[in-house]
C-alpha positions as a Markdown table, in Angstrom:
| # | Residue | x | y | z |
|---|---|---|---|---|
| 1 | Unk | 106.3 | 289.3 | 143.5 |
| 2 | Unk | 108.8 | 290.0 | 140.6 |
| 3 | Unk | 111.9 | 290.7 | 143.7 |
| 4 | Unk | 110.8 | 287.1 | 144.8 |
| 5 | Unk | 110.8 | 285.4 | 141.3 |
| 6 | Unk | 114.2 | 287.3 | 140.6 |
| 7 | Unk | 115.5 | 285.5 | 144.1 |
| 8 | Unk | 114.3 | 282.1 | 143.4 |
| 9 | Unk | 115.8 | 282.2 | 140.1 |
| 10 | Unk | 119.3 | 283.3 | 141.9 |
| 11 | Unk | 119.0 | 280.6 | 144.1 |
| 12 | Unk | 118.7 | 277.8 | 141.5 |
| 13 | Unk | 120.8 | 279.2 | 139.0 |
| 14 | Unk | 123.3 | 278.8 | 142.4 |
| 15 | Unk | 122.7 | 275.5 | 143.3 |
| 16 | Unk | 122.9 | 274.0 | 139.8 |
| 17 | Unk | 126.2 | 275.5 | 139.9 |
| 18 | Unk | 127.2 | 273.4 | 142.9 |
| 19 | Unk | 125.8 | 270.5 | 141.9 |
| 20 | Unk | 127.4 | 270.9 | 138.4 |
| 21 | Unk | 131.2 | 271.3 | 139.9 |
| 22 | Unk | 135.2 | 270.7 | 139.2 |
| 23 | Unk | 134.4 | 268.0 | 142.4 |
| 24 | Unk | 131.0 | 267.0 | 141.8 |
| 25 | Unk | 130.9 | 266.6 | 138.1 |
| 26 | Unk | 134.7 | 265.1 | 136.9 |
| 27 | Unk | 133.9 | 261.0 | 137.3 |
| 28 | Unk | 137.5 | 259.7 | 137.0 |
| 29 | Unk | 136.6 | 256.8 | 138.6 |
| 30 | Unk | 135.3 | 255.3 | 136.0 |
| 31 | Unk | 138.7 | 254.8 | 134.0 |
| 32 | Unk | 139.7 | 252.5 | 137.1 |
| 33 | Unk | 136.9 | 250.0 | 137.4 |
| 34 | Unk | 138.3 | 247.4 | 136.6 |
| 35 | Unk | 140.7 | 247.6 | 139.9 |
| 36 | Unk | 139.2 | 245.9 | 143.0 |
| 37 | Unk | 139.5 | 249.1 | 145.6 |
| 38 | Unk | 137.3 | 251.2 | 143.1 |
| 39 | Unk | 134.9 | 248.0 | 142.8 |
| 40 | Unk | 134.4 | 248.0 | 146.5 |
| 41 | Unk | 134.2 | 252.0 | 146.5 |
| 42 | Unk | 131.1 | 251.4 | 144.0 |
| 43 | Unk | 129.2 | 249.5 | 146.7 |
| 44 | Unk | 126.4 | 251.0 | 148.9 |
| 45 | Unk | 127.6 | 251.5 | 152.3 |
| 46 | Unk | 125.7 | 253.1 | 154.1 |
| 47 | Unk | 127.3 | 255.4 | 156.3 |
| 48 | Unk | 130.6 | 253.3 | 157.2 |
| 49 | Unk | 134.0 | 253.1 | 155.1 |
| 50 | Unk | 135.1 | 249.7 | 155.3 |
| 51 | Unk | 138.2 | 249.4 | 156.8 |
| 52 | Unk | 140.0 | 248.0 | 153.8 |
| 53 | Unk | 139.3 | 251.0 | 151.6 |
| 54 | Unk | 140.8 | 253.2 | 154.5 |
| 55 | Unk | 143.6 | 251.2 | 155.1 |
| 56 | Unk | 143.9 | 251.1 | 150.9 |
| 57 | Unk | 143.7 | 254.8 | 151.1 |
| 58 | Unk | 146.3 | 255.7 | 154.0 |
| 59 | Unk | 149.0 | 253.0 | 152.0 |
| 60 | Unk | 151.6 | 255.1 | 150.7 |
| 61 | Unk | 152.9 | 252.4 | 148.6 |
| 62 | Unk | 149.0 | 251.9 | 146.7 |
| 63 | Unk | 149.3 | 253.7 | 143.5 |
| 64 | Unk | 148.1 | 257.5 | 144.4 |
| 65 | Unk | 145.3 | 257.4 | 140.9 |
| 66 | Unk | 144.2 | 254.7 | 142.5 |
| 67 | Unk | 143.8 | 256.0 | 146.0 |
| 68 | Unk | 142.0 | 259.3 | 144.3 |
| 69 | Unk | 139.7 | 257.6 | 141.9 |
| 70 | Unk | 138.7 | 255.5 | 145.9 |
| 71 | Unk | 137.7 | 258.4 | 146.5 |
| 72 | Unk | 136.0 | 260.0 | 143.8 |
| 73 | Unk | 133.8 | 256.8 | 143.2 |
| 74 | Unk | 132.6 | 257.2 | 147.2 |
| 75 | Unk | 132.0 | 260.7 | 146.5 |
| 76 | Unk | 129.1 | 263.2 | 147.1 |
| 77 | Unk | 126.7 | 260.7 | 148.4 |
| 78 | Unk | 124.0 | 261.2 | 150.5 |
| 79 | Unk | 124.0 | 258.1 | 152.8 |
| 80 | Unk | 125.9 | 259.5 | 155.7 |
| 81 | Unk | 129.3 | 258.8 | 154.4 |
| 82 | Unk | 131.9 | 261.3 | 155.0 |
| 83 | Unk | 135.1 | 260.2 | 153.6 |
| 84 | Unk | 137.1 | 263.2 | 155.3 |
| 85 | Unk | 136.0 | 262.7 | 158.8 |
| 86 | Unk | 136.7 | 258.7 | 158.4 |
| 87 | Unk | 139.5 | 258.8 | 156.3 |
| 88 | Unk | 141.0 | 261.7 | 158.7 |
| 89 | Unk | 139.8 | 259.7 | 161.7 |
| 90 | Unk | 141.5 | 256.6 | 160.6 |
| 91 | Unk | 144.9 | 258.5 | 159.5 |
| 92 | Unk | 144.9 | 260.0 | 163.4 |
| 93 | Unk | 145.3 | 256.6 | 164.7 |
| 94 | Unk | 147.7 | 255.0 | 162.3 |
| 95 | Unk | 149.9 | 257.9 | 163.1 |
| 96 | Unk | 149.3 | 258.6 | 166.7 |
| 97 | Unk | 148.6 | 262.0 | 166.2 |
| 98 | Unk | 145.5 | 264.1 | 168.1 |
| 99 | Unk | 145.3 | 266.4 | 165.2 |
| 100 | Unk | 145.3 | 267.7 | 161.7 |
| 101 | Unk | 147.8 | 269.9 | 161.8 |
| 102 | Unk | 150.4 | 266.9 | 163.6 |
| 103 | Unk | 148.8 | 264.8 | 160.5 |
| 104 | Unk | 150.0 | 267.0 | 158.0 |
| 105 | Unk | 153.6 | 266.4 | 159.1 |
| 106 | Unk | 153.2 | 262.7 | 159.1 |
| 107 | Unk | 151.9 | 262.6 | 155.9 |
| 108 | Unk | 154.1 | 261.9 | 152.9 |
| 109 | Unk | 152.4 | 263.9 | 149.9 |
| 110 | Unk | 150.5 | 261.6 | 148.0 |
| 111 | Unk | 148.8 | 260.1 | 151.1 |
| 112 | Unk | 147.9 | 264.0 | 151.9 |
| 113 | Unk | 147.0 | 264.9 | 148.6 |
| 114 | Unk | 144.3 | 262.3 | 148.9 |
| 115 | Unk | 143.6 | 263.3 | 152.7 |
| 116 | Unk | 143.0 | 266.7 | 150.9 |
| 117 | Unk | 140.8 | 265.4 | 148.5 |
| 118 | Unk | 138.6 | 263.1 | 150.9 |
| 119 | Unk | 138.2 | 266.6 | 153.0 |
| 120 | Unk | 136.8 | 268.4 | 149.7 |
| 121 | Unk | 134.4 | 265.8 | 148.8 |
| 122 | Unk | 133.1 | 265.8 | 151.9 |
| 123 | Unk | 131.9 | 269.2 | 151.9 |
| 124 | Unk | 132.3 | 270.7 | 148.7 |
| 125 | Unk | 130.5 | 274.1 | 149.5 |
| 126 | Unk | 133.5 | 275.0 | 151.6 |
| 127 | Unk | 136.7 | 273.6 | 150.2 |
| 128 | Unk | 139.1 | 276.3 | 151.9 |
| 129 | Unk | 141.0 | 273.8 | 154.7 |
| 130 | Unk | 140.6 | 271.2 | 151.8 |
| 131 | Unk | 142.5 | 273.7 | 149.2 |
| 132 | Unk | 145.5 | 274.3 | 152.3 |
| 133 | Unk | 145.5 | 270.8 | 152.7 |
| 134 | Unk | 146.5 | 270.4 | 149.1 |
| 135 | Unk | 148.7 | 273.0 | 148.6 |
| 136 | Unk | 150.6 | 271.5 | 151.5 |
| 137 | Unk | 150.7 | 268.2 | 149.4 |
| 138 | Unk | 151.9 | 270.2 | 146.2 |
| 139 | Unk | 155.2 | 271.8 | 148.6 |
| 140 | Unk | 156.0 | 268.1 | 149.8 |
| 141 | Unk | 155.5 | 266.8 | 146.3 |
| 142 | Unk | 159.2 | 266.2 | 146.2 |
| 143 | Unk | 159.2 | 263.3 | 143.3 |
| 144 | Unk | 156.6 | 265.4 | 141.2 |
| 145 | Unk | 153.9 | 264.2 | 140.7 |
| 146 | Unk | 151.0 | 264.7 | 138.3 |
| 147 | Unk | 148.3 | 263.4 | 140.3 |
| 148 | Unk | 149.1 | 265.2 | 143.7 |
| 149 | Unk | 149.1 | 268.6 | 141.4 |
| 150 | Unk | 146.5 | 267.7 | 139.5 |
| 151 | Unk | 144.3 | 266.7 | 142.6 |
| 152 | Unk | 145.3 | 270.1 | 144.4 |
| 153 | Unk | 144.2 | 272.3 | 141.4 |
| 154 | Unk | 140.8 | 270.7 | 141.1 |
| 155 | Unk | 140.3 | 271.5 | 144.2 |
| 156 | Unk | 141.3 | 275.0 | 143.6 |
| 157 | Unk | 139.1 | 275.4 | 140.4 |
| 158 | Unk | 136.3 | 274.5 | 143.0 |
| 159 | Unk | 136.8 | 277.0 | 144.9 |
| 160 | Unk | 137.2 | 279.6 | 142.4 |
| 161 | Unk | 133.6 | 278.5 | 141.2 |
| 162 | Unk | 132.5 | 280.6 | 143.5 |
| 163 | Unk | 135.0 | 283.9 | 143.1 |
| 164 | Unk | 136.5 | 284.1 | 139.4 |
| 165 | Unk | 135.2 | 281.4 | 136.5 |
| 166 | Unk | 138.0 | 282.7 | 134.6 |
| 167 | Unk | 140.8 | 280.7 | 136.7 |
| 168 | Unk | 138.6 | 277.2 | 136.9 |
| 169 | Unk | 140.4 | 276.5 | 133.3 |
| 170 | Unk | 143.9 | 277.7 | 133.6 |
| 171 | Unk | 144.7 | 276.4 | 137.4 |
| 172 | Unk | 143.9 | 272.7 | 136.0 |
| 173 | Unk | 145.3 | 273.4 | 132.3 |
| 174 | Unk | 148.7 | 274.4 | 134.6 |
| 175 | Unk | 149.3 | 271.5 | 135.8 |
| 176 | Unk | 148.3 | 269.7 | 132.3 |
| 177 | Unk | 151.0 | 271.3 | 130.7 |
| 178 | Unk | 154.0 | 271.4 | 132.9 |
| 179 | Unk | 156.3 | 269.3 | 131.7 |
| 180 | Unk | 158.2 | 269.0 | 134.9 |
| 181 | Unk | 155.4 | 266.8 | 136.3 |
| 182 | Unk | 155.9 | 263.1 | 136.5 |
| 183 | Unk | 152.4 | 261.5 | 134.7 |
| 184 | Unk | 151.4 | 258.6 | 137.3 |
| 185 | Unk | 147.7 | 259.3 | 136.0 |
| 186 | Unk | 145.7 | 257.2 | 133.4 |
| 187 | Unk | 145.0 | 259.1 | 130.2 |
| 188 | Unk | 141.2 | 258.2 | 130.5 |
| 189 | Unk | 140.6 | 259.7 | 133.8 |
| 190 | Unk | 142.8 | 262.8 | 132.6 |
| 191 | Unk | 140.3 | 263.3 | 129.5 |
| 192 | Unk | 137.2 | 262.8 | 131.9 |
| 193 | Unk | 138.4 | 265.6 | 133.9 |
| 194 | Unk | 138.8 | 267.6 | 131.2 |
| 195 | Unk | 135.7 | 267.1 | 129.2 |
| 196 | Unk | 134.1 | 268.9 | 132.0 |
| 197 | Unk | 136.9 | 271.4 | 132.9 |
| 198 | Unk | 137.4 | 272.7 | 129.5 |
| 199 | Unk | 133.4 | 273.7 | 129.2 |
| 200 | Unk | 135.3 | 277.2 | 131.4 |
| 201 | Unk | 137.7 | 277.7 | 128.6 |
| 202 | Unk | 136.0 | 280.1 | 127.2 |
| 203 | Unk | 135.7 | 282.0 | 130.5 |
């Protein structure tokens, strides 16, 4: 009885960790709600991406904070949606290509920065492609910057929930503080990411 007690107790602690995540927890969104892409990203849809937001999200002329706070207001939910597979689905036609690794090519490195991203939402438990993805975006990131950087190490401080606490803080605080990075991120969404990111400081 006391081995099963000390198991359940594993398991939640574990699943509160998910839930409670550099993805799942760091609303950025919300500094960009007063743009119409994010507006339509707030409403219920039930399964289906509408094809404005996809077509918003594959423009590589749409502001990338933008395109990533699409994203992060469709988010984790539990209606079906999968804004990897849809976004992914939707970049394989516009380009003509039958796969992800032919995407990757295509992509300039904003649009695959939030390609990444829309991959890591999607399934958050296993963020490994999602993390190649965006370090893919980070080599093309040519005109540098701070949002495809940004993006890529919160997807690495995801992943490192689950191996070492101790680098969630420093891979985003990187990026923060490197100087060579072009901001193209509003200061709002920057300070809601790390309201939540610096509770690993410590760590």
């Amino acid at each position: 009885m006391k081995r099963l007690f000390s198991i359940i107790s594993v398991l939640v602690m574990w699943t509160a960790c998910w839930a409670d995540s550099p993805l799942t927890s760091t609303h950025f969104a919300d500094a960009y709600l007063d743009h119409e892409m994010v507006q339509m990203a707030n409403m219920e849809m039930q399964g289906n991406i509408p094809t404005t937001l996809l077509n918003f999200l594959a423009d590589k002329q749409a502001p990338i904070d933008v395109r990533l706070a699409v994203v992060n207001k469709i988010g984790w939910n539990f209606d079906g949606t999968s804004v990897g597979a849809q976004l992914g689905e939707y970049l394989m036609g516009r380009y003509r290509v039958k796969n992800e690794a032919k995407l990757v090519k295509k992509l300039d490195a904003k649009t695959l920065a939030v390609y990444a991203y829309a991959v890591a939402m999607s399934d958050y438990f296993n963020v490994k492609n999602a993390q190649e993805l965006g370090h893919k975006a980070v080599k093309k990131n040519k005109d540098k910057s701070f949002s495809v950087n940004l993006i890529a190490a919160l997807i690495d401080a995801q992943d490192y929930l689950d191996s070492d606490w101790s680098m969630i803080y420093k891979v985003v605080s990187d990026v923060l503080h490197d100087g060579s990075l072009r901001l193209d991120m509003r200061q709002e969404a920057i300070d809601n990411i790390m309201d939540y990111i610096g509770l690993y400081q410590g760590e």
